[in-house]
DSSP file (Angstrom, degrees, kcal/mol; ACC not computed):
  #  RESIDUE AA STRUCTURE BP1 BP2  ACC     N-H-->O    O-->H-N    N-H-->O    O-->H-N    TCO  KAPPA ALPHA  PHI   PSI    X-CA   Y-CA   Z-CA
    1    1 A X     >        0   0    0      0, 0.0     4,-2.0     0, 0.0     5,-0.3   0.000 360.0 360.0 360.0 -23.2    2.8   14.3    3.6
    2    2 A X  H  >  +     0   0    0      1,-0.2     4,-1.5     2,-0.2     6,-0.1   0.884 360.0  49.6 -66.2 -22.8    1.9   15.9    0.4
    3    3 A X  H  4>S+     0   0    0      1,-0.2     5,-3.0     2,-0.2     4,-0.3   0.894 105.1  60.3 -68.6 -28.8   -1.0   13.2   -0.3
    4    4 A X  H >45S+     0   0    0      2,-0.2     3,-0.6     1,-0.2    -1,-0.2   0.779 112.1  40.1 -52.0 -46.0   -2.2   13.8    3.1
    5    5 A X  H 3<5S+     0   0    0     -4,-2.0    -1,-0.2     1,-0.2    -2,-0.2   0.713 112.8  50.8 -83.4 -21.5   -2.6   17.2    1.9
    6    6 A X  T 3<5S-     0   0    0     -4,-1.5    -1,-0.2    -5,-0.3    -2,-0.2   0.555 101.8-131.2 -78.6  -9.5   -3.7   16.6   -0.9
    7    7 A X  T < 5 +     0   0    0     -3,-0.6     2,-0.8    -4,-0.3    -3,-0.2   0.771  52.6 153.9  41.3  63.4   -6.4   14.2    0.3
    8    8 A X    >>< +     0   0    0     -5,-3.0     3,-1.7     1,-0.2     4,-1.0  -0.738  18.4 177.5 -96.3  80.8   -5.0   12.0   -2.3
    9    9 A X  H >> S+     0   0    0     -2,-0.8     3,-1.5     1,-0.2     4,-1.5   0.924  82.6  49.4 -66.6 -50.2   -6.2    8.5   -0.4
   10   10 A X  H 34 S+     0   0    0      1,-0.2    -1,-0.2     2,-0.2    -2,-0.0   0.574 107.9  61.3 -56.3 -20.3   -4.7    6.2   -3.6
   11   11 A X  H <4 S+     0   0    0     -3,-1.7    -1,-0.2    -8,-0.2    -2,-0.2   0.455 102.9  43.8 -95.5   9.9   -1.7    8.3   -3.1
   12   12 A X  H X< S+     0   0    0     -3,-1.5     3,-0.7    -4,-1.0    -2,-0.2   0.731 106.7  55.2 -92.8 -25.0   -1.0    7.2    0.2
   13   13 A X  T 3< S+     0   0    0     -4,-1.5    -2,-0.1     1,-0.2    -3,-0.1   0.016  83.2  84.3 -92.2  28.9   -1.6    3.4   -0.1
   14   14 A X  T 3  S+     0   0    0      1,-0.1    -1,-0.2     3,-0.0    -2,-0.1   0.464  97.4  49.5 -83.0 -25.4    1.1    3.2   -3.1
   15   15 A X  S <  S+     0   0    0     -3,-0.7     2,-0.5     1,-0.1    65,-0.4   0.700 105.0  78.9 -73.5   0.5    3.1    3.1    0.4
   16   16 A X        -     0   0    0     63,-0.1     2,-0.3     4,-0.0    63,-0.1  -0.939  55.6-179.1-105.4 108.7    0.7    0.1    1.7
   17   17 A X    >   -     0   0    0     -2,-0.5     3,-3.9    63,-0.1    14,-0.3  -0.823  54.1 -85.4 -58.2 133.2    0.8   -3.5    0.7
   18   18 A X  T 3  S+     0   0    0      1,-0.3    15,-0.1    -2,-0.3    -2,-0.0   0.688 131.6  51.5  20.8 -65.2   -1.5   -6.4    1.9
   19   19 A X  T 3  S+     0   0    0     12,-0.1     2,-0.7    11,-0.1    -1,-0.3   0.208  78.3 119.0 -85.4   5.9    1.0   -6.6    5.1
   20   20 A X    <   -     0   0    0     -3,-3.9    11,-2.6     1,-0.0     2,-0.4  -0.715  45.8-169.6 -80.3 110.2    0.8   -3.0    5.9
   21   21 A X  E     -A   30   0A   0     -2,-0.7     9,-0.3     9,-0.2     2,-0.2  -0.964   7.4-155.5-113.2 135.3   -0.6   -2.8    9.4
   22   22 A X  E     -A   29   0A   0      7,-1.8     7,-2.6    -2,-0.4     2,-0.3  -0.577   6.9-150.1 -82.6 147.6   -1.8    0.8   10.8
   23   23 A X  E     +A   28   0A   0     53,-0.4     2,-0.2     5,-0.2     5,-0.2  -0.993  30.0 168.4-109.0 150.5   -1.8    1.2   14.6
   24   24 A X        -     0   0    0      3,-0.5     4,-0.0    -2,-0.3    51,-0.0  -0.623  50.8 -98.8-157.1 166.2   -4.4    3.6   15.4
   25   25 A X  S    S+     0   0    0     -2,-0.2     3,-0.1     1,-0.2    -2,-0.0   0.880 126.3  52.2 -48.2 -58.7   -6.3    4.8   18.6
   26   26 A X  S    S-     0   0    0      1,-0.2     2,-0.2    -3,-0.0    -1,-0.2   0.742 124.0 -94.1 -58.1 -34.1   -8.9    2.5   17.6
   27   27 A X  S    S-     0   0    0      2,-0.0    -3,-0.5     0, 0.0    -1,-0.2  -0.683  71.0 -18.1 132.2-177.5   -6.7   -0.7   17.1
   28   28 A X  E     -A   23   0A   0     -2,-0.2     2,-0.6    -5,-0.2    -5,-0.2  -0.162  40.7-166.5 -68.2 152.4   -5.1   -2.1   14.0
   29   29 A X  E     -A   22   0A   0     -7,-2.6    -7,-1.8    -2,-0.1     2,-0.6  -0.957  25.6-175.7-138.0  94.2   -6.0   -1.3   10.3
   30   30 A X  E     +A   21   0A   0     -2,-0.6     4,-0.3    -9,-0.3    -9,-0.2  -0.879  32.4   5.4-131.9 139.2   -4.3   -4.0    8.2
   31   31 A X  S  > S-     0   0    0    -11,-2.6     4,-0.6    -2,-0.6     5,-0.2   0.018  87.8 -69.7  78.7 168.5   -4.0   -4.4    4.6
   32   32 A X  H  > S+     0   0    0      2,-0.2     4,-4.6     3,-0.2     3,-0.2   0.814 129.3  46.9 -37.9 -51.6   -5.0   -2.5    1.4
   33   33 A X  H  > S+     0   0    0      1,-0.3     4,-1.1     2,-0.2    -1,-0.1   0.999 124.4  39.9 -84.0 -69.4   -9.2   -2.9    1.7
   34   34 A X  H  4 S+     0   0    0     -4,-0.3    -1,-0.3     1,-0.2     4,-0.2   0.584 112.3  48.0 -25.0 -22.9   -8.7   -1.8    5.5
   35   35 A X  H >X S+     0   0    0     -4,-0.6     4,-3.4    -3,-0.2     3,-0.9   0.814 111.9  59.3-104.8 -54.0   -6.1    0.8    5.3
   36   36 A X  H 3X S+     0   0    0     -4,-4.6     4,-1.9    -5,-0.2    -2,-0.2   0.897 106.4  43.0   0.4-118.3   -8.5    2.1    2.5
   37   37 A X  H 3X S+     0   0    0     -4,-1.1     4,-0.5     2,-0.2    -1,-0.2   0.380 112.1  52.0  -2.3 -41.7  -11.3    2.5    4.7
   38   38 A X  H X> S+     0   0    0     -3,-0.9     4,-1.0    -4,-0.2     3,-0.8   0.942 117.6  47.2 -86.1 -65.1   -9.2    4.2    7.8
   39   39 A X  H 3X S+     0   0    0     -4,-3.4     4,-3.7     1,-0.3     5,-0.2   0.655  99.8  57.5 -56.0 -60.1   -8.0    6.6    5.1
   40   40 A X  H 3X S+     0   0    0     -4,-1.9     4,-2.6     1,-0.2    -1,-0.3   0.882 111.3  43.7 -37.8 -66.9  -11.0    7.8    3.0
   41   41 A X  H << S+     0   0    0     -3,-0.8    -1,-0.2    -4,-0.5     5,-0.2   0.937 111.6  50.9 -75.5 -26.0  -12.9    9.3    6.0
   42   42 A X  H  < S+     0   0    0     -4,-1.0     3,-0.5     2,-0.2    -2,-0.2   0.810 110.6  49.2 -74.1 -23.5   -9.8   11.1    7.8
   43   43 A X  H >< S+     0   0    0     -4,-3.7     3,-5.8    -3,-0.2    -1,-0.2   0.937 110.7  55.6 -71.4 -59.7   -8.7   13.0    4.4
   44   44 A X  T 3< S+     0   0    0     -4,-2.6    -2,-0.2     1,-0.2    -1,-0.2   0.519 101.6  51.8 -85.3  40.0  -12.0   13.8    4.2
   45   45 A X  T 3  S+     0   0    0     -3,-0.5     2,-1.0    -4,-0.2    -1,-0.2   0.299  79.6 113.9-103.1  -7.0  -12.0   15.2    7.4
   46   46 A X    <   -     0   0    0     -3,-5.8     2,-0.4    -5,-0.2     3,-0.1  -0.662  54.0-157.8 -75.8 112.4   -9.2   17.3    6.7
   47   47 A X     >  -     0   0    0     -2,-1.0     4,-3.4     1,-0.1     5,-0.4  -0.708  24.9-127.7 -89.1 130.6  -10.3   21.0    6.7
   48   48 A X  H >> S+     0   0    0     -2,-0.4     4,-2.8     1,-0.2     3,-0.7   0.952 118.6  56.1 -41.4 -61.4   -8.2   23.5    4.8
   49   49 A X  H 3> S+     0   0    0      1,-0.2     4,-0.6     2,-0.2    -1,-0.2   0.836 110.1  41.9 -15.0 -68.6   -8.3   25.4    8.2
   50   50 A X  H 34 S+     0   0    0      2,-0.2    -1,-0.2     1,-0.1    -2,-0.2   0.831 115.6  54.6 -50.0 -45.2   -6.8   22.1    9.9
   51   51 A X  H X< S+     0   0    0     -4,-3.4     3,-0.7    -3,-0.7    -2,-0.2   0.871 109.4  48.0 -57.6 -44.2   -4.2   21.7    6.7
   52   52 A X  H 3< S+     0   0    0     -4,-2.8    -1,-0.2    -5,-0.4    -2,-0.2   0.798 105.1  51.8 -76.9 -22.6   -3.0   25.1    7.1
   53   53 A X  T 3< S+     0   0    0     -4,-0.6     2,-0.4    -5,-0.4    -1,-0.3   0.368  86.1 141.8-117.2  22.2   -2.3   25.2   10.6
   54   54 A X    <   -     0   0    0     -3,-0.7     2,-0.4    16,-0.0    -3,-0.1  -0.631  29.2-166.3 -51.7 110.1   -0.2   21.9   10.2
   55   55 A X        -     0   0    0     -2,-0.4    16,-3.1     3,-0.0     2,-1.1  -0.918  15.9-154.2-126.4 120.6    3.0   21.2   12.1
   56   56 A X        +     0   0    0     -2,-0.4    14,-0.2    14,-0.2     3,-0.2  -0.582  18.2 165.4 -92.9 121.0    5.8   19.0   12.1
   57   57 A X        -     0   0    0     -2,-1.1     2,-0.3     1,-0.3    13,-0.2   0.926  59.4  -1.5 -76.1 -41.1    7.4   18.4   14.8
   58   58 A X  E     +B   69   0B   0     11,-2.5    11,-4.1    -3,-0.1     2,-0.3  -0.923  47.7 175.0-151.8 142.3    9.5   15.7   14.7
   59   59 A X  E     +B   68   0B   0     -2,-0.3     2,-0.3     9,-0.3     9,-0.2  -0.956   8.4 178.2-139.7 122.3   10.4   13.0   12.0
   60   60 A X  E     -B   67   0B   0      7,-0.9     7,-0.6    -2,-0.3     2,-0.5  -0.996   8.0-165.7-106.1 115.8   13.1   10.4   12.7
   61   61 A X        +     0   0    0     -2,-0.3     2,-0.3     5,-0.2     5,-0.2  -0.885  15.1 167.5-116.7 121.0   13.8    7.8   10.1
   62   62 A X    >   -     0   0    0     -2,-0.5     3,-3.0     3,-0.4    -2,-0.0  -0.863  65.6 -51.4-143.4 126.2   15.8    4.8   10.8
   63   63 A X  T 3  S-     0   0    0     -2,-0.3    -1,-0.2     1,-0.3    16,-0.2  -0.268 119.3 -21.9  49.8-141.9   15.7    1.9    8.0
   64   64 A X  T 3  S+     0   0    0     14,-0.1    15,-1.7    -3,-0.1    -1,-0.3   0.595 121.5  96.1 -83.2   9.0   12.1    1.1    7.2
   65   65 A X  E <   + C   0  78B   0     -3,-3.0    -3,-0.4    13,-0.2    13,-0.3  -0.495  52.0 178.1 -75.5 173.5   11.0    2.4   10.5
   66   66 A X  E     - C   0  77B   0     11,-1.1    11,-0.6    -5,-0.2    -5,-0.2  -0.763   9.6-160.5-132.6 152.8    9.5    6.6   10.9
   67   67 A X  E     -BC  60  76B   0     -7,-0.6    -7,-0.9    -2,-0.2     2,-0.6  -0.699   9.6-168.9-164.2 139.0    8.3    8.3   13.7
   68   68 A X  E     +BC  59  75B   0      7,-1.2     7,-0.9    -9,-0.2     2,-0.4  -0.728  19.8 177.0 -91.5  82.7    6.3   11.2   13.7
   69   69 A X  E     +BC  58  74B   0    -11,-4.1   -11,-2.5    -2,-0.6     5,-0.2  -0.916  15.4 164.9-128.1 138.4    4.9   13.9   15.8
   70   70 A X  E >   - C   0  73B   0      3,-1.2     3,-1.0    -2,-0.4   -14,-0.2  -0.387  55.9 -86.5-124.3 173.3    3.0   16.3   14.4
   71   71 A X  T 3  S+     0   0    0    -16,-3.1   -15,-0.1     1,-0.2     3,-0.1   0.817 126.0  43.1 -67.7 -12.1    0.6   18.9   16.5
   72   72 A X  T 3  S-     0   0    0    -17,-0.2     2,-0.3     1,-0.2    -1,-0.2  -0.211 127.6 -44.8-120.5  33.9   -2.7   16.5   16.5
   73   73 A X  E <   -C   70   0B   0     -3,-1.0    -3,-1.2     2,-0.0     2,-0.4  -0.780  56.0 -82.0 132.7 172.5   -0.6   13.2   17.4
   74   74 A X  E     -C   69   0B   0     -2,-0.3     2,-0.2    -5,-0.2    -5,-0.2  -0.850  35.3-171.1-125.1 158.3    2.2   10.8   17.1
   75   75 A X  E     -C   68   0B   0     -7,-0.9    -7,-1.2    -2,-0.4     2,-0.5  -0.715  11.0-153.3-152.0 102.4    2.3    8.4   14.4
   76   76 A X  E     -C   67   0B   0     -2,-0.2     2,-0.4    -9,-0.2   -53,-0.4  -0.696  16.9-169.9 -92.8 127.8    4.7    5.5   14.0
   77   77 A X  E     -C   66   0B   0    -11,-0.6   -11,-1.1    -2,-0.5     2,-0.3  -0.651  17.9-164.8 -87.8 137.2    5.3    4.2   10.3
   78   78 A X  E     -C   65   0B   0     -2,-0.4     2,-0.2   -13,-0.3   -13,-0.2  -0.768  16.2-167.3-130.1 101.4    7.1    1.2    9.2
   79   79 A X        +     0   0    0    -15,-1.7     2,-0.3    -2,-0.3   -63,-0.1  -0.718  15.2 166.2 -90.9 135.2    7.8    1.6    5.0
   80   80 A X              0   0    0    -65,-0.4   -63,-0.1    -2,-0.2    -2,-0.0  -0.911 360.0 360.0-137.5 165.6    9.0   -1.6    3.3
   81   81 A X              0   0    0     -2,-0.3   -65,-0.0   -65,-0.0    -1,-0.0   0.345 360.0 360.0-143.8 360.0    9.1   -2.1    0.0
């Protein structure tokens, strides 16, 4: 979460490969040039305001799955490496 806060976009796809697909409101965000692209405008949509009054709620990790809910959403992850 700290790149997120950092609106460090290059330090969030160091998680991201090719195969990385996001699922998203919108539909799927897959690979690097894509994942990009989702990323870029939503950090910079991130308002200090917004940063600050960030909460997690729950994070469960089992193997390469996460899943997330935070106060603005759920978010399910799958990290491989």
């Amino acid at each position: 979460m700290e790149v997120i806060v950092a609106k460090d976009v290059d330090g969030i796809l160091e998680d991201f490969t090719e195969d990385s697909v996001l699922f998203t409101l919108d539909g799927k965000v897959e690979g690097l040039t894509a994942s990009r692209g989702f990323f870029e405008p939503y950090v910079a949509g991130l308002t200090d305001e917004l940063l600050a009054s960030f909460q997690m709620d729950r994070q469960e990790v089992h193997g390469d799955l996460a899943y997330i809910v935070w106060n603005a959403g759920t978010d399910t992850i799958i990290v491989q490496n």
